[in-house]
C-alpha positions as CSV (number, residue, x, y, z in Angstrom):
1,X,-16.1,70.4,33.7
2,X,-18.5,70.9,30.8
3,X,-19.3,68.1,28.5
4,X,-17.3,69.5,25.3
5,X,-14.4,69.1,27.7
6,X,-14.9,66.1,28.6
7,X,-15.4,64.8,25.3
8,X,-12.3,66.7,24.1
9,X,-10.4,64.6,26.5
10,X,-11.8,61.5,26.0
11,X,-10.6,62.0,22.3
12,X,-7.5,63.0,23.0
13,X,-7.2,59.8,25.2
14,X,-8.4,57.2,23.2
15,X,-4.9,57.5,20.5
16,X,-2.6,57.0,23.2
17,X,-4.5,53.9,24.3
18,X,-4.1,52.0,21.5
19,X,-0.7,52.8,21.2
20,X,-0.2,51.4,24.5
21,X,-2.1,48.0,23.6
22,X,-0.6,47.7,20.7
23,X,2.8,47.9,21.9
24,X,1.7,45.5,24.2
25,X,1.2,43.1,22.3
26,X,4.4,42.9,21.1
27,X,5.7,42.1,24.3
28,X,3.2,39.0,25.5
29,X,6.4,36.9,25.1
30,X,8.8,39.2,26.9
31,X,6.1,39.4,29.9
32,X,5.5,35.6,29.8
33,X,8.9,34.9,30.0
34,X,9.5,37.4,32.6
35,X,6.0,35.7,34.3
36,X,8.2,32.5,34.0
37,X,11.3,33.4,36.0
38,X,13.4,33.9,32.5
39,X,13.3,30.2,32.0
40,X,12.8,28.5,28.6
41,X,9.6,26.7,28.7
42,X,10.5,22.6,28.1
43,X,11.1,21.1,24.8
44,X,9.7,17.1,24.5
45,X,12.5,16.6,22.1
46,X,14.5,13.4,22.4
47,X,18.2,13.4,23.5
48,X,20.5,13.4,21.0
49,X,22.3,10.0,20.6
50,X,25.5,9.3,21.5
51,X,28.5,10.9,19.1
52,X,29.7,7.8,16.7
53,X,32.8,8.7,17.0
54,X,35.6,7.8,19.4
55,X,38.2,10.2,21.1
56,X,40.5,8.6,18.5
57,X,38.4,10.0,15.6
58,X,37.3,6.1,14.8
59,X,34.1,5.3,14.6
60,X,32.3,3.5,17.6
61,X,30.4,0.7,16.2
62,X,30.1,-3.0,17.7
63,X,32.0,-5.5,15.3
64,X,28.8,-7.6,15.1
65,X,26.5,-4.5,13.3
66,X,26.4,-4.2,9.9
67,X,27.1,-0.5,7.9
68,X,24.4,0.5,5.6
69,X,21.3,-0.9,4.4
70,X,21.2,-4.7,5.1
71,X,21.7,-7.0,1.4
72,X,18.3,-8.6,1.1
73,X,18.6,-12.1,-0.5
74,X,16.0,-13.5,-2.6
75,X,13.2,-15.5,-1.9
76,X,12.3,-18.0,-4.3
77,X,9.4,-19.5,-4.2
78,X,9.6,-23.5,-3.5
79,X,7.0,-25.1,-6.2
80,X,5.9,-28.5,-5.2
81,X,7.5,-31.5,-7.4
82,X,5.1,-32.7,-9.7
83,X,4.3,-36.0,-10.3
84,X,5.3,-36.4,-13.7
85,X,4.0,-39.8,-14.4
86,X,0.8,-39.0,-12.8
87,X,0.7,-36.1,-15.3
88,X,1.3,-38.1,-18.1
89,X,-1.1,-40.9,-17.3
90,X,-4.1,-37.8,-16.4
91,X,-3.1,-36.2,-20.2
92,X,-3.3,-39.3,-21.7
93,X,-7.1,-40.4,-20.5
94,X,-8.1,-36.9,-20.8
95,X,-7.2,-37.2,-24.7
96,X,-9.1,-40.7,-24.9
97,X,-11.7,-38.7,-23.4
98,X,-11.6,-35.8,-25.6
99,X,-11.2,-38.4,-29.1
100,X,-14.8,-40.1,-27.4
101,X,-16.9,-36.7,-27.1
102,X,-15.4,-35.9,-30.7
103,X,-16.6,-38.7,-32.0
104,X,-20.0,-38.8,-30.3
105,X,-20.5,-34.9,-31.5
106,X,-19.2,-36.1,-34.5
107,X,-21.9,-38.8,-34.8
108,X,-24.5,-35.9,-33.5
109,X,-24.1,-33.6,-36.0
110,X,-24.6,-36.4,-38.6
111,X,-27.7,-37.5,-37.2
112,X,-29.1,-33.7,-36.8
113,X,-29.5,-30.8,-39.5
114,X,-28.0,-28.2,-37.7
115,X,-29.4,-25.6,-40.0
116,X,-33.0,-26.3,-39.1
117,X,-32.3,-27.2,-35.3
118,X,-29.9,-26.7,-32.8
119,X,-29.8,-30.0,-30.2
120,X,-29.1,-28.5,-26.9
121,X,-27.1,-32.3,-26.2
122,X,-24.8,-30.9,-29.2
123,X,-24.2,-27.9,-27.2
124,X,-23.2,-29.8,-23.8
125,X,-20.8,-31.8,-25.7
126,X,-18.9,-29.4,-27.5
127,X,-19.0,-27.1,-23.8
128,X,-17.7,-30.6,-22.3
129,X,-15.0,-30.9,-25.2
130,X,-13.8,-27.5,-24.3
131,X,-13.3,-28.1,-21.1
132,X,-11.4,-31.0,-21.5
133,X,-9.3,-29.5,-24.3
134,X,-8.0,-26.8,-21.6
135,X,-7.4,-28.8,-18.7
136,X,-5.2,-31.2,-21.2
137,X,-3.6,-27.7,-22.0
138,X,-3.1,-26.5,-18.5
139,X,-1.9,-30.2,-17.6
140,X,0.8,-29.9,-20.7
141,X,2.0,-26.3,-20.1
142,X,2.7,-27.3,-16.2
């Protein structure tokens, strides 16, 4: 055989191959199943669960289960009980308080000329005043 043959062969060949590996291809899960012994490979689903309903057509549930979604009661948050007299007596020496640093700002600011200098002591006290002013207000609000 010549080489032109050969080569004329070899063309002619080469179509028909892929054809045949191409159709082949196809049929991987034919030929795996047939591998297989024509068995379905194995699923990990779960079982399904038992039919809720009764021969009878009523439905099978224990008396003591509750249908649908459960009725959630609130929760209410317990606050402490406040001491109400203690609250009082706390507001009422935290306003003495406050009326003392008033009146020793007060007395401050006469002695000082604020436009000239600012007394950092004059700055303390009215910071101190504040303070007390809001925990007077968080004491009356609660």
């Amino acid at each position: 055989m010549d080489t032109k043959q050969s080569r004329r062969s070899l063309v002619k060949l080469i179509p028909g191959a892929f054809l045949i590996l191409w159709s082949a291809k196809g049929n991987e899960l034919a030929l795996a199943n047939f591998a297989a012994g024509g068995q379905n490979p194995p699923t990990n689903n779960p079982p399904n669960p038992p039919y809720p309903f009764g021969p009878d057509g009523e439905l099978k549930v224990p008396k003591t289960e509750i249908l649908g979604p459960e009725a959630k009661t609130p929760v209410t948050p317990v606050a402490p009980k406040k001491d109400l007299k203690a609250d009082d007596r706390d507001i009422r020496k935290q306003v003495a308080l406050l009326a003392q640093y008033a009146e020793e700002l007060k007395n401050e600011v006469e002695k000082t000329d604020s436009t000239k200098v600012l007394s950092l002591q004059m700055l303390r006290k009215t910071q101190s005043i504040e303070k007390i002013a809001h925990h007077i207000a968080t004491l009356a609000a609660s």
